[in-house]
Each structure stands twice: as structure tokens, then as C-alpha cells.
C-alpha positions as CSV (number, residue, x, y, z in Angstrom):
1,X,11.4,-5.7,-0.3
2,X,12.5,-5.5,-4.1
3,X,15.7,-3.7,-3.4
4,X,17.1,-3.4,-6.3
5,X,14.7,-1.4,-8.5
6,X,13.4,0.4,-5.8
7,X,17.1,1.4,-5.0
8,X,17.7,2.5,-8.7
9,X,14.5,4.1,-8.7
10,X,15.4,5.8,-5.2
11,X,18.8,6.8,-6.5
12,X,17.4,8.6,-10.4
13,X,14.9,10.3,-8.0
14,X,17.7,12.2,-5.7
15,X,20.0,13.0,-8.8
16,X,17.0,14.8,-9.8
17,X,16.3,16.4,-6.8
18,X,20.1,17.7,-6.2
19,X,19.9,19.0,-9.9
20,X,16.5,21.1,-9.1
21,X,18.4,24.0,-7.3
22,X,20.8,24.9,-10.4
23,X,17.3,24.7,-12.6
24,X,15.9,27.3,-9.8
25,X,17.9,29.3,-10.4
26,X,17.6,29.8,-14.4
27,X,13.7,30.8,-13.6
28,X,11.8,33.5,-12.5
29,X,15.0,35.6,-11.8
30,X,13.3,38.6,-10.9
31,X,12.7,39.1,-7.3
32,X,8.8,40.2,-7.4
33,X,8.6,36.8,-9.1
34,X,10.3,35.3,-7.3
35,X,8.9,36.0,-4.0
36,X,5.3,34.8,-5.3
37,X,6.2,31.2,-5.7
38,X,4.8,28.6,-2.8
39,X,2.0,31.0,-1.8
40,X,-1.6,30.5,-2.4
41,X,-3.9,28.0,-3.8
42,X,-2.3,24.9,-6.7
43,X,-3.8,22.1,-8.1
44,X,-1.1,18.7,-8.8
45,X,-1.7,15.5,-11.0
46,X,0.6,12.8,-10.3
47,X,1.6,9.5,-11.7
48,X,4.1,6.9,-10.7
49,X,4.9,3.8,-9.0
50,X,3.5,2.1,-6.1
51,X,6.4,-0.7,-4.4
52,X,5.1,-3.5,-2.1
53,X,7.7,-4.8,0.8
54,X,8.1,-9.4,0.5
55,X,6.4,-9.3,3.7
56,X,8.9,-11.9,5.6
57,X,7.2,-14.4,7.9
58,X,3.5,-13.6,7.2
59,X,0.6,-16.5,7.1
60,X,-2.6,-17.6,7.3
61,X,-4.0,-17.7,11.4
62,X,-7.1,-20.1,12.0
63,X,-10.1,-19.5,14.0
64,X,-11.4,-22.8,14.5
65,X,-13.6,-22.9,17.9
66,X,-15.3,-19.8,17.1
67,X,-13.7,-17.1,20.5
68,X,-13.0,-14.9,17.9
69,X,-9.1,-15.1,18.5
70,X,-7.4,-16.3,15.5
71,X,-4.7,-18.6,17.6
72,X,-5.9,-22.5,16.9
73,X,-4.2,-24.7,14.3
74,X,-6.2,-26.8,12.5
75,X,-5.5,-30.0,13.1
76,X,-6.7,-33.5,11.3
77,X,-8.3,-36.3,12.7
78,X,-5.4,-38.2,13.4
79,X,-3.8,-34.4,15.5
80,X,-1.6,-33.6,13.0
81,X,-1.1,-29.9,11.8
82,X,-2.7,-29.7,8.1
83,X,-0.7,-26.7,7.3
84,X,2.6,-28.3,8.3
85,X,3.6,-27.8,4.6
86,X,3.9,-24.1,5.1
87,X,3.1,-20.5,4.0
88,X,4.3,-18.2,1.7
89,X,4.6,-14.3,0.9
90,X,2.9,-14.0,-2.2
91,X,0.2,-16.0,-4.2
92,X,0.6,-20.0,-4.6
93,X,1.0,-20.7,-8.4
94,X,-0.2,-24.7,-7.6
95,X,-1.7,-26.8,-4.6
96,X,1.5,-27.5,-3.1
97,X,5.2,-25.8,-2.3
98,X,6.8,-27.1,-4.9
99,X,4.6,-25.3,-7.3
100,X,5.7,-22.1,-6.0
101,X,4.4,-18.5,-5.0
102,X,4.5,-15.5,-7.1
103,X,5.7,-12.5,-5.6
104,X,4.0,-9.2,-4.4
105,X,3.6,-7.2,-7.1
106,X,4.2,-3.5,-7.9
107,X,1.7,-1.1,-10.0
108,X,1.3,1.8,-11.3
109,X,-0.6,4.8,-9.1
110,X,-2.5,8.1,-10.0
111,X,-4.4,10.6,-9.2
112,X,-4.8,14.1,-8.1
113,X,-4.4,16.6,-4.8
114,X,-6.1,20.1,-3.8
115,X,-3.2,22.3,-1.7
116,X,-2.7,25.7,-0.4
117,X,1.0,26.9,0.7
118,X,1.5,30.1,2.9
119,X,5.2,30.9,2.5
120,X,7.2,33.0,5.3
121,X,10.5,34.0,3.7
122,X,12.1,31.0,2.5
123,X,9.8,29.0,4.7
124,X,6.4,27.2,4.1
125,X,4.0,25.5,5.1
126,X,0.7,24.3,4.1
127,X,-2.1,21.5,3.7
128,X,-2.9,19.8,0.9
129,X,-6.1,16.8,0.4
130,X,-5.4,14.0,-2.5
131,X,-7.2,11.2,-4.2
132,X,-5.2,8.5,-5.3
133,X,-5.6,5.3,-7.4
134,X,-3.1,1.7,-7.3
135,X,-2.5,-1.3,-9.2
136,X,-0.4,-2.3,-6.2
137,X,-1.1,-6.5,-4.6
138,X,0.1,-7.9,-1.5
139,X,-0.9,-11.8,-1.0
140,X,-0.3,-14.2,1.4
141,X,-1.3,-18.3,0.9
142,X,-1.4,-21.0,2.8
143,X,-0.6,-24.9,2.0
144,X,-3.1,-28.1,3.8
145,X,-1.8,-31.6,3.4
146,X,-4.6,-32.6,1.4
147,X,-2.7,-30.7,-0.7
148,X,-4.6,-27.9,-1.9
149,X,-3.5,-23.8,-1.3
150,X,-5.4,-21.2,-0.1
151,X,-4.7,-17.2,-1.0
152,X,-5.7,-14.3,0.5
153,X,-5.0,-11.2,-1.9
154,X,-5.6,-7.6,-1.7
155,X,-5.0,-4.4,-3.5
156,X,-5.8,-0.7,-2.7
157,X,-9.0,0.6,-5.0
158,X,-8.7,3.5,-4.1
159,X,-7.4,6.5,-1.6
160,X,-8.4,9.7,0.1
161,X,-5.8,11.3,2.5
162,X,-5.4,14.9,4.1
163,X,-1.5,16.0,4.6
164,X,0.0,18.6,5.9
165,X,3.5,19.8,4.2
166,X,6.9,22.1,5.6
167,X,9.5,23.1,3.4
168,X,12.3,25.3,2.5
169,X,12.6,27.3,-0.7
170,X,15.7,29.3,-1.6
171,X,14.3,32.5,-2.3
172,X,11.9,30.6,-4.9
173,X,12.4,29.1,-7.4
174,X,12.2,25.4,-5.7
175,X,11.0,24.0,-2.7
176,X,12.4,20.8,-0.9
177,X,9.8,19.7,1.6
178,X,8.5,16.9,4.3
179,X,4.5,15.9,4.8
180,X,2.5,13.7,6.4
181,X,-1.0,13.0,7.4
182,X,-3.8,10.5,7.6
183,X,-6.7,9.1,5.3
184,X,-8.5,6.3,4.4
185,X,-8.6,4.0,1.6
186,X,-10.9,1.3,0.0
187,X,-8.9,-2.5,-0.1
188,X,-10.2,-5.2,-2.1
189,X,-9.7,-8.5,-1.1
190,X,-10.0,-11.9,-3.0
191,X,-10.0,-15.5,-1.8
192,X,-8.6,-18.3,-3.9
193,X,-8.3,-22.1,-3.0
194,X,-7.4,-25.7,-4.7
195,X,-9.9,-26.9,-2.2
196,X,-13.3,-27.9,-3.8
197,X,-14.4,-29.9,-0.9
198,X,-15.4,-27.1,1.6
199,X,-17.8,-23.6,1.3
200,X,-15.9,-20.6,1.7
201,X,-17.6,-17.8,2.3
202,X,-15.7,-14.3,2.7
203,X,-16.5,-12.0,5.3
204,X,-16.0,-7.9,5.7
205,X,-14.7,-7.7,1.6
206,X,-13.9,-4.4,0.3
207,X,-14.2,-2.2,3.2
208,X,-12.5,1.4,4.1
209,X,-9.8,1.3,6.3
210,X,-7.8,4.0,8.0
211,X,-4.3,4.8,8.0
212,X,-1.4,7.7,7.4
213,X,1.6,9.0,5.3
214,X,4.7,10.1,5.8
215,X,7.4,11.2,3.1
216,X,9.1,14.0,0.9
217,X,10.1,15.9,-1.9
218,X,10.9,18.4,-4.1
219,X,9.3,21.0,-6.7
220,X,10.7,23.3,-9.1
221,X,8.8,26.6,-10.7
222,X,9.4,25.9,-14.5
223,X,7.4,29.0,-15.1
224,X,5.6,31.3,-12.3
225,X,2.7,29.0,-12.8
226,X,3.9,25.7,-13.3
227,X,5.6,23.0,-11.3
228,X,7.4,19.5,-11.6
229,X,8.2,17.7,-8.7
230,X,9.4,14.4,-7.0
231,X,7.9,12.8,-4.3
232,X,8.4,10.0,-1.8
233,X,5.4,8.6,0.7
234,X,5.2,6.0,3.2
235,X,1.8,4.1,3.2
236,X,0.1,2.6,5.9
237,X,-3.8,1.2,6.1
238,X,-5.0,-0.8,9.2
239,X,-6.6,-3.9,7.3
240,X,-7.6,-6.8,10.1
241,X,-11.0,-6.9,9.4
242,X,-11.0,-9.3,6.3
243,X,-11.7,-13.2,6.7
244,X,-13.0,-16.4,5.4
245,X,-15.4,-18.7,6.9
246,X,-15.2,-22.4,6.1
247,X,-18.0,-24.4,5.9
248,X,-18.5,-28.5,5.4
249,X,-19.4,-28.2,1.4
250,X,-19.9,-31.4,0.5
251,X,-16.8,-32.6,3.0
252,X,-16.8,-35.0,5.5
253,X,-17.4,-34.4,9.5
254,X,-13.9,-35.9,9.7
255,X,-12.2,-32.4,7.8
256,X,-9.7,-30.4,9.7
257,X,-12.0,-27.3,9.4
258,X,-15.0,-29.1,10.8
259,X,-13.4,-31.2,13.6
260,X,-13.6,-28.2,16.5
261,X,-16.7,-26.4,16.2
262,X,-18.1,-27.4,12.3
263,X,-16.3,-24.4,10.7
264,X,-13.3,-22.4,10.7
265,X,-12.3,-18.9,10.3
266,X,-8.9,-17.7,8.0
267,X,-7.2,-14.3,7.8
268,X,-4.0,-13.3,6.8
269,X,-1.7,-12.7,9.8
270,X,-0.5,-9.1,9.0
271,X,-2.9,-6.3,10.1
272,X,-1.5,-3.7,8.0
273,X,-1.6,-2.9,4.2
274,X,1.8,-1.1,3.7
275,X,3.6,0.6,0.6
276,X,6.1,2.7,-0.9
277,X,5.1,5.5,-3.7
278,X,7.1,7.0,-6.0
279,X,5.6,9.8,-8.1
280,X,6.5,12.7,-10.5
281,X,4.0,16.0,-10.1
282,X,2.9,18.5,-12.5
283,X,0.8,21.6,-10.8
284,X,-0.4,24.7,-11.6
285,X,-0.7,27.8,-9.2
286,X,-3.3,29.9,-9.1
């Protein structure tokens, strides 16, 4: 993970947070006011920053006698492993190692959420549905001997999630909660490659997949209408489905894709689609 900017980030967010209270209390200082804040109906736009993890140790796993199982290596003619030159987390920049991999990268997100609070006291709770947009890319690539690279990339379209939300308000004024809840989301994939030799041809692209979130934040009544708030989720989509089948092309029978079976299958090793989101909110309460 990108520590260091998701730590300074991390850290602007919580300064913000721990100031909200003292704001709280400048607002709405009436107590019929007051006691109307967090209850009913609100509508929140939100914008921020979507973090992907350096996913340590991932790869590309082969399929190359066709069971389905994803656990062969492809080996040449001669039996020796054509990936031996490696993997990397993130998107090759060349045919070979030495050229490098460029890193996961970050992106913007946006979009927009539906919620209803029912506050007891200082408590409440609620549910709340949201659409939500990313610029967010997570690629992993794979390195023959021949040398060429191969990349498989992805990046959440878009999202649709259902969360519920508990939180604690001091008397109004602001509301410091937790949430968490499932959805699904639309991921994109893409397949790059050095390789002009072989057919590739992907399979399953740009399919929903399911998944949850789990996070936190805080919200502030700047008037008894309006809110601003900060908010940390937890992503997670199930994404196993995407892969590549290589064909001969114009190769010979002698390629390592061809030797077991005539073709091979590729997909990236990790199953899961993961980020971090950062966000700011503006709502209005109805």
C-alpha cells in the first residue's frame, strides 16, 4: 500500500474530525433545533479519493490442459518454466523485467447516496443506498522467456451498494458514526501483451460482481439543513471470473501455450478487487 499519502491523507481527515464537535457546538444552539438533526430523509454528493493496496505476491496462474483449475505452469518444449522471469504488481512498461512495472494507481471517485436516519436521543441509526463512480486500477503482468509481458488490468466502472449506518450525536449538532453493507459493482478488465505470435481472446470482460463495505465517519449540521462530512470505506468485490484464452495465432505447435492441450487459459491470481475511499460529503435534509 502507498503509505505515505494515504497516511497524510488519513491523518488531515481525523484533525478534521476531532475539530467537528467544537464547530457543533457554534450551530443550531437552540434545543428544538437541535433535537431535529439526524432524523428523517437526506440526500449526499460525495467526491474524493479512491487508494489501491501494491498487492504483494500476486501473478498470473495458467490453465493449460483445460480441468478448469488454474494450477499448471506452462512449460517450453525443452520443460523449462516460460515465466521463470517473473511477475509483478502493477502494469509492465516493456517485454522484459528490466523494463519495469508501473504501479497501481489511485483515482478520483464520485457519486451520490439516498439515506434515511431515525435518531433515539443521542443515538441513530439508519440505511442509506449509494451509486458511486472510480478512476481507481489494479494490474498484475506476467513475464515469458521469449521475452514478451502480458497484463491483466482492471478498474471499477461503476458501483451500487446498500449500507446500513450507527452513530452517536451529542445532542446534535454532529454525528460520528460506523456503516457497512453489501453491493455490487461493474469491473472492467483489459488484456495487454508483447506477444504477437498467439490469439488472445478474453473471456467473462466487464461483468458485475458482488462484494461489501465497511468504514466510518463524521458529519457536522452547518445549518439545520445542510451537512459536511468525512468518511472512510473499506472496498471489497469478488472478481475470479475474468480470463484469457490463448490460441496458436500464427505460432508454432512447439509454443508453451499449445504444448498441453493446443491452448491455454490466464487469470490474475487474486480473486478480489479491493480499495480504500476517502471522501468529503455535502447533504441536504429534508
Amino acid at each position: 500500500m502507498k503509505l505515505a499519502p494515504l497516511a497524510t491523507t488519513a491523518l488531515g481527515l481525523a484533525a478534521a474530525a476531532l475539530a467537528f464537535p467544537a464547530g457543533a457546538q457554534e450551530i443550531a444552539t437552540s434545543t428544538p433545533e437541535r433535537d431535529g438533526h439526524f432524523n428523517g430523509p437526506y440526500i449526499q454528493a460525495f467526491g474524493g479519493l479512491s487508494t489501491r493496496g501494491n498487492d504483494g505476491g500476486d501473478s498470473l496462474r495458467f490453465d493449460t490442459d483445460g480441468d478448469g483449475r488454474y494450477d499448471n505452469t506452462v512449460n517450453t518444449a525443452a520443460g523449462d518454466n516460460a515465466f521463470s522471469p517473473g511477475f509483478c504488481n502493477g502494469r509492465a512498461r516493456g517485454a522484459t523485467p528490466a523494463d519495469g512495472c508501473r504501479s497501481d494507481r489511485d483515482g478520483a471517485e464520485y457519486g451520490v447516496r439516498f439515506g434515511y436516519d431515525k435518531r433515539m436521543g443521542n443515538f441513530v441509526v439508519g440505511g442509506l443506498v449509494e451509486g458511486v463512480k472510480s478512476e481507481a486500477k489494479d494490474a498484475t503482468s506476467g513475464f515469458s522467456t521469449t521475452p514478451a509481458s502480458y497484463v491483466i488490468q482492471r478498474k471499477l466502472d461503476y458501483g451500487l451498494s446498500g449500507r446500513v449506518r450507527a452513530g452517536y450525536t451529542p445532542n446534535g449538532g454532529a454525528l460520528f458514526y460506523v456503516t457497512g453493507g453489501g453491493g455490487v459493482a461493474k469491473i472492467d478488465h483489459d488484456f495487454l501483451t508483447t506477444n504477437t505470435a498467439n490469439s488472445f481472446d478474453p473471456q467473462r470482460n466487464n461483468r458485475l460482481a458482488w462484494g461489501w463495505q465497511a468504514g466510518g465517519g463524521a458529519e457536522i449540521m452547518v445549518t439545520n439543513k445542510v451537512s459536511l462530512g468525512l468518511e472512510y470505506l473499506y472496498n471489497r468485490y469478488s472478481d475470479n471470473k475474468y480470463n484469457v484464452e490463448v490460441g496458436q495465432g500464427t505460432a508454432p505447435a512447439t509454443n508453451p501455450f499449445l504444448i498441453d492441450s493446443g491452448s491455454t487459459s490466464i487469470k490474475g491470481s487474486n480473486k478480489n478487487f479491493d480499495y480504500h475511499s476517502l471522501r468529503a460529503t455535502v447533504g441536504y435534509r429534508f
